[in-house]
Structures are given as C-alpha cells and as structure tokens.
PAKE-158743 format. One record per residue: residue in three letters; residue number from 1; x negated, y, z negated of N, C-alpha, C in turn; chain. Coordinates in steps of 0.2 Angstrom, whole numbers. Layout:
BEGIN
R    aa     i    n.px    n.py    n.pz   ca.px   ca.py   ca.pz    c.px    c.py    c.pz   ch
R   ALA   NUM       X       Y       Z       X       Y       Z       X       Y       Z    A
...
This chain:
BEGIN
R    aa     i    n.px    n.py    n.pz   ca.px   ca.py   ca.pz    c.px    c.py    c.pz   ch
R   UNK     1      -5    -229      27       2    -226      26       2    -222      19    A
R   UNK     2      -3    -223      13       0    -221       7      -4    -216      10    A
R   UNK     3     -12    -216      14     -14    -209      12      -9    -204      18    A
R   UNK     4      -7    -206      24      -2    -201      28       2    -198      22    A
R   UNK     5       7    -203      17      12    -200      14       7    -193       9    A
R   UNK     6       1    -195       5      -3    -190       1      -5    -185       6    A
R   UNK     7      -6    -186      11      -6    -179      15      -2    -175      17    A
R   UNK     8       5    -179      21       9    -174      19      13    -172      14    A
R   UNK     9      12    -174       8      15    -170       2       9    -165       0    A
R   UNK    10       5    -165       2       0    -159       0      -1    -153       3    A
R   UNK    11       2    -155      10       5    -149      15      11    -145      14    A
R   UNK    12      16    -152      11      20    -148      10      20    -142       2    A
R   UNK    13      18    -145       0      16    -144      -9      14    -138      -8    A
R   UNK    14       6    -136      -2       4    -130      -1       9    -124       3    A
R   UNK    15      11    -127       9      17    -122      10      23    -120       6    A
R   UNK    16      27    -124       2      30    -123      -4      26    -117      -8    A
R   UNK    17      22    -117     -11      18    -112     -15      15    -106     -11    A
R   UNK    18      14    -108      -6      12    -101       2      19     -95       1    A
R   UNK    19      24    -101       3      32     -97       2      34     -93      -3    A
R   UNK    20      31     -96      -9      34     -93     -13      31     -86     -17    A
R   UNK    21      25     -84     -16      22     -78     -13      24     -73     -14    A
R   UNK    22      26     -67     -20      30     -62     -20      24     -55     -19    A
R   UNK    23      27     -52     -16      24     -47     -12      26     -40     -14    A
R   UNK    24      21     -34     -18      25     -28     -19      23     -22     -15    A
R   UNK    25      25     -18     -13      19     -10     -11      22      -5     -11    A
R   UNK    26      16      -4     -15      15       5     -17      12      10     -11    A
R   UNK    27      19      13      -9      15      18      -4      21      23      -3    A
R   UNK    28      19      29       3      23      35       4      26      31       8    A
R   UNK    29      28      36      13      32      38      18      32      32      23    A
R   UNK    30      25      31      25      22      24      31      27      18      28    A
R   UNK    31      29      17      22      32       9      21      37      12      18    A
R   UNK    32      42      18      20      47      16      17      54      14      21    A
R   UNK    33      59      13      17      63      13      22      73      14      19    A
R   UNK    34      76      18      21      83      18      18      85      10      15    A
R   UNK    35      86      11      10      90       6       6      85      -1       3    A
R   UNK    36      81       1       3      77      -4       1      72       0      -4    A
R   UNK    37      70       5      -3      64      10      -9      71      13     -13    A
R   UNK    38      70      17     -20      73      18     -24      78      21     -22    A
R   UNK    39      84      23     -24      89      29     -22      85      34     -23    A
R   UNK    40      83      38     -27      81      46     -28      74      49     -23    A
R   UNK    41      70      43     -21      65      42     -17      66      46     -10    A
R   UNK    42      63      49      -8      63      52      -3      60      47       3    A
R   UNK    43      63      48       9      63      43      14      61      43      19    A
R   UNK    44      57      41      25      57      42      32      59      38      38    A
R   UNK    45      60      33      35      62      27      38      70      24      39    A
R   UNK    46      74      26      43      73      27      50      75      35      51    A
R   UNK    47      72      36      57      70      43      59      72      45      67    A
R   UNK    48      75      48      68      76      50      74      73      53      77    A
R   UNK    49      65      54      76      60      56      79      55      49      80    A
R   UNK    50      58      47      80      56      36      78      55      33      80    A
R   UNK    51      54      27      84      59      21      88      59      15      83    A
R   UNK    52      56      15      76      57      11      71      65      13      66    A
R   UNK    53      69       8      69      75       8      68      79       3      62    A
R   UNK    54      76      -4      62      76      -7      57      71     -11      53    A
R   UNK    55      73     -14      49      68     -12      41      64     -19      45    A
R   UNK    56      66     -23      49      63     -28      51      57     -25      55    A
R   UNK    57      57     -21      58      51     -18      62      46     -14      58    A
R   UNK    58      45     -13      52      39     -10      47      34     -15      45    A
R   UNK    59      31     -13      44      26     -19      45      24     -22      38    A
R   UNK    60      28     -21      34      28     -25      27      34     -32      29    A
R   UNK    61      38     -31      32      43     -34      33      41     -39      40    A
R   UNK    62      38     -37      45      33     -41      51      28     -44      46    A
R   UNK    63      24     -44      42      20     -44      37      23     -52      32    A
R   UNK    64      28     -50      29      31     -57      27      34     -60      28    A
R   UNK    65      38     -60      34      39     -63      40      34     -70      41    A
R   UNK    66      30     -67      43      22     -70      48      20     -75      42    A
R   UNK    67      19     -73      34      16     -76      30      21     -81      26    A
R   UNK    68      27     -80      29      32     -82      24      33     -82      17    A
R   UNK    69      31     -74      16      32     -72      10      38     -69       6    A
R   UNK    70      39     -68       1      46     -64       0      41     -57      -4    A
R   UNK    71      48     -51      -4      46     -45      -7      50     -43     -13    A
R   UNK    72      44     -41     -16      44     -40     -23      48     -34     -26    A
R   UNK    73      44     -27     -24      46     -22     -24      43     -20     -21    A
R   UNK    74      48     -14     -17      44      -8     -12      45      -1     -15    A
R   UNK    75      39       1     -18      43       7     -21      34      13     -18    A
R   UNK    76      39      14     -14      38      19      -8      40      25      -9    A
R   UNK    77      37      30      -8      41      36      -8      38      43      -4    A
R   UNK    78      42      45       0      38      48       6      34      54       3    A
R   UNK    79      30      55       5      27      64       6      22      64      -3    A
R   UNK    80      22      57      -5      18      57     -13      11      56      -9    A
R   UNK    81       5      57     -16       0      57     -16      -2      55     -21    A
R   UNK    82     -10      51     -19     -11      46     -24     -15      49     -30    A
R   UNK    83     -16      55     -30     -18      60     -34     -13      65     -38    A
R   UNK    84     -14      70     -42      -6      73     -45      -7      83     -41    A
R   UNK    85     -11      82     -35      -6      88     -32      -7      88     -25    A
R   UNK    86      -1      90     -25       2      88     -20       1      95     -13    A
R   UNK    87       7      95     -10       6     101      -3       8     106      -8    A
R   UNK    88       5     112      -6       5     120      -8       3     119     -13    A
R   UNK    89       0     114     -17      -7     113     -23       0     113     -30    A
R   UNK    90       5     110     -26      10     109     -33       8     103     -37    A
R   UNK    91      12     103     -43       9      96     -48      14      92     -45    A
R   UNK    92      12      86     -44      16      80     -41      14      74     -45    A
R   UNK    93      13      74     -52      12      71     -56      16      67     -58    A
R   UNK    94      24      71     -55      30      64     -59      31      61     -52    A
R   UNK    95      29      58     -47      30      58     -42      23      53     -39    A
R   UNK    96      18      55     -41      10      52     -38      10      45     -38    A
R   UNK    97       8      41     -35       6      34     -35       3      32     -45    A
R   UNK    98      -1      36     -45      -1      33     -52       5      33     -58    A
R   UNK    99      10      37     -57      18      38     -59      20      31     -59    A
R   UNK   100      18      28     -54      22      21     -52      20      17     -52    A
R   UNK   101      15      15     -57      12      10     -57      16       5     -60    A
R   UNK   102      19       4     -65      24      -2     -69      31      -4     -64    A
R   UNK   103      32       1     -58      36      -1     -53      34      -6     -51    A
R   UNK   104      32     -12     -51      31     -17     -44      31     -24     -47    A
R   UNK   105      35     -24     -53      39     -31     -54      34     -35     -57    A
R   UNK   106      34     -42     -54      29     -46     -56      28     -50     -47    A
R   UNK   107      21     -46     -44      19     -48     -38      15     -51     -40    A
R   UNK   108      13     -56     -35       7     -60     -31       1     -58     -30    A
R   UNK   109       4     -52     -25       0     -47     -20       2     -42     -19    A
R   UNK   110      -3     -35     -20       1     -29     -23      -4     -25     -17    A
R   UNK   111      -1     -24     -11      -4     -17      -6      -1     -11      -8    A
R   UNK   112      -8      -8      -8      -8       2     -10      -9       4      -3    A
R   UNK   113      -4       7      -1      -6      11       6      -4      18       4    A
R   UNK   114      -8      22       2      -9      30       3     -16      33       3    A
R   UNK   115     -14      38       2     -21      44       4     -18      47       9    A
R   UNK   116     -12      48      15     -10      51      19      -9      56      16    A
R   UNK   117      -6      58      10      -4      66      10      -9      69       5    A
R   UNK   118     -13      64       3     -18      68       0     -22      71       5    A
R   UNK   119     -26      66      10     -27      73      16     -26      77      18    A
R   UNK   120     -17      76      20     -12      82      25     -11      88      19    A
R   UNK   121     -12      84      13     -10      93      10     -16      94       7    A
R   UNK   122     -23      92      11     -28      95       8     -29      94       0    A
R   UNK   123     -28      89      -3     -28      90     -10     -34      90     -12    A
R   UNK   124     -36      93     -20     -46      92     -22     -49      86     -21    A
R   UNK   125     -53      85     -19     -57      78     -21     -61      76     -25    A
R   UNK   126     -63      81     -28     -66      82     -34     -73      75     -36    A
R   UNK   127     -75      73     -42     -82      68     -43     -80      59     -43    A
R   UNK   128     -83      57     -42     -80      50     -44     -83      50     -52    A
R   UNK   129     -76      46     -55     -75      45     -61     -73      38     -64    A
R   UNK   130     -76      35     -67     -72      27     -69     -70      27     -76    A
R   UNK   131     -69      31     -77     -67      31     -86     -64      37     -90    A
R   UNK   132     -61      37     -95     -58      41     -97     -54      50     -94    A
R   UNK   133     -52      46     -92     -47      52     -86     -44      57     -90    A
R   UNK   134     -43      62     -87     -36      64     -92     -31      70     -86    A
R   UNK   135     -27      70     -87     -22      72     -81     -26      75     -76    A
R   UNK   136     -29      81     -79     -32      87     -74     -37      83     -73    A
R   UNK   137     -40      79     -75     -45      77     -68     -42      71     -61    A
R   UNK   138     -36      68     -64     -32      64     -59     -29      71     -54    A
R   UNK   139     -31      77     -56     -26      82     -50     -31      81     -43    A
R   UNK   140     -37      77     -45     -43      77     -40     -41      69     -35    A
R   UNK   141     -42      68     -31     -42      62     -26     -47      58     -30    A
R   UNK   142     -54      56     -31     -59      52     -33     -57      51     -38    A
R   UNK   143     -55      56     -44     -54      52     -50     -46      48     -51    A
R   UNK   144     -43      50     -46     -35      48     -47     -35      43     -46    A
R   UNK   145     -38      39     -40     -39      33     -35     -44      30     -40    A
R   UNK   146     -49      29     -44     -51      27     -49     -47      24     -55    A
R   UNK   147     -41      31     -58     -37      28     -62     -34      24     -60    A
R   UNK   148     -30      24     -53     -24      21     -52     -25      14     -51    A
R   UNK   149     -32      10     -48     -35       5     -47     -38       1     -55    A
R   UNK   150     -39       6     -58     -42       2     -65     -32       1     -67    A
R   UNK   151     -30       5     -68     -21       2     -72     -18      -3     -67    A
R   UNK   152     -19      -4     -61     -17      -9     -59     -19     -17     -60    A
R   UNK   153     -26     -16     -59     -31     -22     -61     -26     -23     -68    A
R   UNK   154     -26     -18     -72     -25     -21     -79     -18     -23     -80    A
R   UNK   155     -13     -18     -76      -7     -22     -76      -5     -27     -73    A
R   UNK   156      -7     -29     -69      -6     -36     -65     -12     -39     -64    A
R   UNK   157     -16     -44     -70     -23     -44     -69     -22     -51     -66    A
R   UNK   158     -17     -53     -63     -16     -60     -59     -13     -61     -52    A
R   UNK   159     -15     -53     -50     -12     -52     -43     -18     -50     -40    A
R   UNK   160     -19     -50     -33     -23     -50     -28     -20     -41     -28    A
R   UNK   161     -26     -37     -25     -25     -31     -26     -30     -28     -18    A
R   UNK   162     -24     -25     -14     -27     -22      -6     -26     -15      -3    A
R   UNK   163     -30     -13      -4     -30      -6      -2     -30      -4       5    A
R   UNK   164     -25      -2       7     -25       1      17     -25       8      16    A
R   UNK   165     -28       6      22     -34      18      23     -29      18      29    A
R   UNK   166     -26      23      31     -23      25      37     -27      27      42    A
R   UNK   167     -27      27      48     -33      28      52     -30      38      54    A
R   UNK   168     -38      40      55     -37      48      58     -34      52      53    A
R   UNK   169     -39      49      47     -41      56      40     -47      58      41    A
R   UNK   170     -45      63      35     -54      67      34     -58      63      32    A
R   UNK   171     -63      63      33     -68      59      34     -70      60      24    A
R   UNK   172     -70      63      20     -71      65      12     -64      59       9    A
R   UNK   173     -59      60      12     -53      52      10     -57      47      12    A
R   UNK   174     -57      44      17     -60      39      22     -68      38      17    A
R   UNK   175     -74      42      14     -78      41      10     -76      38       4    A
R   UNK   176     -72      40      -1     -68      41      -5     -67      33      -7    A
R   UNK   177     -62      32      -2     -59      26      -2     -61      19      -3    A
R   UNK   178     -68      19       1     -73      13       3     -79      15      -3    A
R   UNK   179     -78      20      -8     -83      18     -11     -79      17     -20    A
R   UNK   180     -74      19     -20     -70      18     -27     -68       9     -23    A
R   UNK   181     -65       8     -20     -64       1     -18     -67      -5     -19    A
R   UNK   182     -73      -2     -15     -79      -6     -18     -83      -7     -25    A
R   UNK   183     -83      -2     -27     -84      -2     -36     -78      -6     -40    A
R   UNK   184     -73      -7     -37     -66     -10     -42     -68     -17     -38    A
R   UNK   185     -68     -18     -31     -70     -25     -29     -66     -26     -26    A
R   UNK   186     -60     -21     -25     -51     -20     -20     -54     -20     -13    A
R   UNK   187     -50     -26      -9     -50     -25      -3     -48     -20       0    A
R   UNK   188     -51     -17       5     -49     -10       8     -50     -11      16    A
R   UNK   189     -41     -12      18     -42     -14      26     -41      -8      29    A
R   UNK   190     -46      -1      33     -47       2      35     -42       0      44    A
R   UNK   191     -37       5      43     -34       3      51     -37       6      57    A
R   UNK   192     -36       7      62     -39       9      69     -32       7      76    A
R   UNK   193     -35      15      76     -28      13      84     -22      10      84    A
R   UNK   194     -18      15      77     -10      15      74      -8      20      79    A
R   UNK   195      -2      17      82       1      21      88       8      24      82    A
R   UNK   196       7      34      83      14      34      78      17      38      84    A
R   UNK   197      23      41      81      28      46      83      28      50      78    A
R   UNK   198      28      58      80      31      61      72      26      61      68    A
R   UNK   199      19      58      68      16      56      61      15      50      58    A
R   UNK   200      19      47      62      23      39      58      21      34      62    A
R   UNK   201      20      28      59      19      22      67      27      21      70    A
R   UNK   202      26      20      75      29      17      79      31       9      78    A
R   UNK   203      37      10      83      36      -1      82      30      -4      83    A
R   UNK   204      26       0      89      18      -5      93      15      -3      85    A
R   UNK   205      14       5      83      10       7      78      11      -1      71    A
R   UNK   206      18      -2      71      20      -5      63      16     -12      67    A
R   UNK   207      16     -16      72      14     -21      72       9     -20      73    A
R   UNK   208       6     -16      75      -2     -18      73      -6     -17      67    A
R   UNK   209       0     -12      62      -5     -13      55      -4     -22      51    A
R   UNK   210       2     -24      55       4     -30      52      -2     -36      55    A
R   UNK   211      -4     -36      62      -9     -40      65     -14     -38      62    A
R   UNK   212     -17     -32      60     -25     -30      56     -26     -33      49    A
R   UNK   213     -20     -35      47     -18     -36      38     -20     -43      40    A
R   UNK   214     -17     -46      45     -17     -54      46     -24     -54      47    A
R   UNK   215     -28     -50      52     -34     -51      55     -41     -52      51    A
R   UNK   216     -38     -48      43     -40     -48      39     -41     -53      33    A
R   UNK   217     -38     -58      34     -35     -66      30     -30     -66      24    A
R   UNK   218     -27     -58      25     -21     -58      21     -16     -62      20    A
C-alpha cells in the first residue's frame, strides 16, 4: 500500500511539473494570430484566404493543448526575417527575429520558427560566423541565425531551445539551418508535407506541424 501511495504521488508530482511548462515563440507570420501577438505586429492569422479561423487550430495552441502546457509569449510577427533585410533588400533590423530576443518572458521552451521570409524575399546568405557580429554582417542569413541562437542560449540559459525549418525552401536556408543548429546543439525539427492555403498551413497544415513537434519527443 505505502509503495502504491509513493507511486502515485510521483505521477502525480510529474504531471504537476509537466503542466506547469511555459512555452514562448518566436516566429513570423506561421504562428501568429490577432489578439494574442503584440498590437503594432503585423498579423496573418485569421485570414480569409484560410480555413484557420481560431487561435485554437494553430499549431502552437494544438501544441499545448496535447502537452498540457501553458504559453508564455507569442511574439510573432508576420513578413519578419531572422536576418536584418528583409523584401526589396530593405533593413528590417527594428523588426528581425533578433530585435526580439528579450520578448519571450521567462520560458521553459522557446520555439524559433522562421527562415520563411528570409527565403521569399531572397535575402543574402552570406559565411557562417559564430562570433563577433556586427549589424552588417547580421544583414546576411548564416551570420544572423548564428547571432540570434548564441543571445538566446545566453538569455534564457535554462530553457530548452527548438528550432522549426518550414518545409519547400531554398535548398541554401534548409543548409544553413542544419548546420548553425548543429554547431549551437538546437534541435532543428525539419517539417515535410505542411498542407497551406495562401502560403500558410491550413487547419490539416497546423496539425500536422503540431503531430511532427510531438513526433519529435517535444
């Protein structure tokens, strides 16, 4: 009897500490959603080009759902890139993934889902760099994605740190990705067969990035 009670108080113990789990992410357009990312944030989420309608069908929110998570910060914002230039080779440097780094509270577990508009708007790629950056060389994708990944590690050096590649980029993002990831030691869950609308997943699209994250032992 005492060991039945000592097991389930350790189940319970563990689901208790499972639950309480706070969850942040940093990304564009793919995880935003009205009224939950910042006011001045630019938005895609919901869309009448869509069938994702509410904030429960996105796959950060199926996501925590599943894991019994709560969420942290979403600070998402559409059409940015995780480097500082953006479409028509503009500086998007107050706006970039690395701009927001100190946005995401005090997470658990901090997912980076971008590279999307760094592909679509063609931005430089430029050398892999791990050390001493300075703007102009974050206006390059390898070195930005270098930065952004060493300031996170050090701003939240007690969070789990995951990196999602969108599926159907240029194959120079998609390099890029898996091998700065690897060097820092960030899991990088690589999607496949995101069903979207518009550019965007869809409800099937949202669930399945949420079933490849689980299938991952997220």
């Amino acid at each position: 009897m005492k060991k039945l009670f000592l097991l389930t108080l350790m189940v319970v113990v563990t689901v208790a500490a499972s639950a309480q789990k706070k969850v942040s992410v940093l990304g564009d357009s793919y995880s935003t959603f009205q009224g939950i990312i910042p006011a001045n944030y630019s938005t895609f989420y919901p869309n009448n080009q869509n069938d994702v309608k509410e904030v429960e069908q996105t796959w950060w929110s199926l996501y925590l759902k599943a894991k019994g998570y709560t969420l942290e910060k979403n600070d998402s914002w559409g059409g940015t890139t995780i480097c500082g230039t953006g479409y028509g080779r503009m500086d998007s440097s107050h706006s970039n993934f690395i701009s927001r780094v100190d946005s995401l509270g005090n997470p658990d577990i901090i997912f980076v889902f971008g590279g999307t508009n760094d592909a679509w708007a063609n931005s430089p790629i430029g050398e892999y760099q791990y050390a001493d950056w300075t703007k102009e060389d974050c206006k390059n994708f390898r070195p930005a994605l270098a930065c952004l990944l060493d300031m996170l590690q050090k701003r939240y050096p007690k969070a789990k740190l995951c990196s999602i590649l969108n599926s159907e980029l240029r194959e120079p993002i998609n390099e890029s990705m898996r091998e700065v990831c690897k060097h820092y030691n960030v899991q990088l869950i690589e999607l496949h067969d995101i069903e979207k609308q518009n550019g965007h997943p869809s409800i099937n699209g949202m669930k399945s990035i949420c079933e490849q994250l689980l299938a991952a032992g997220l």
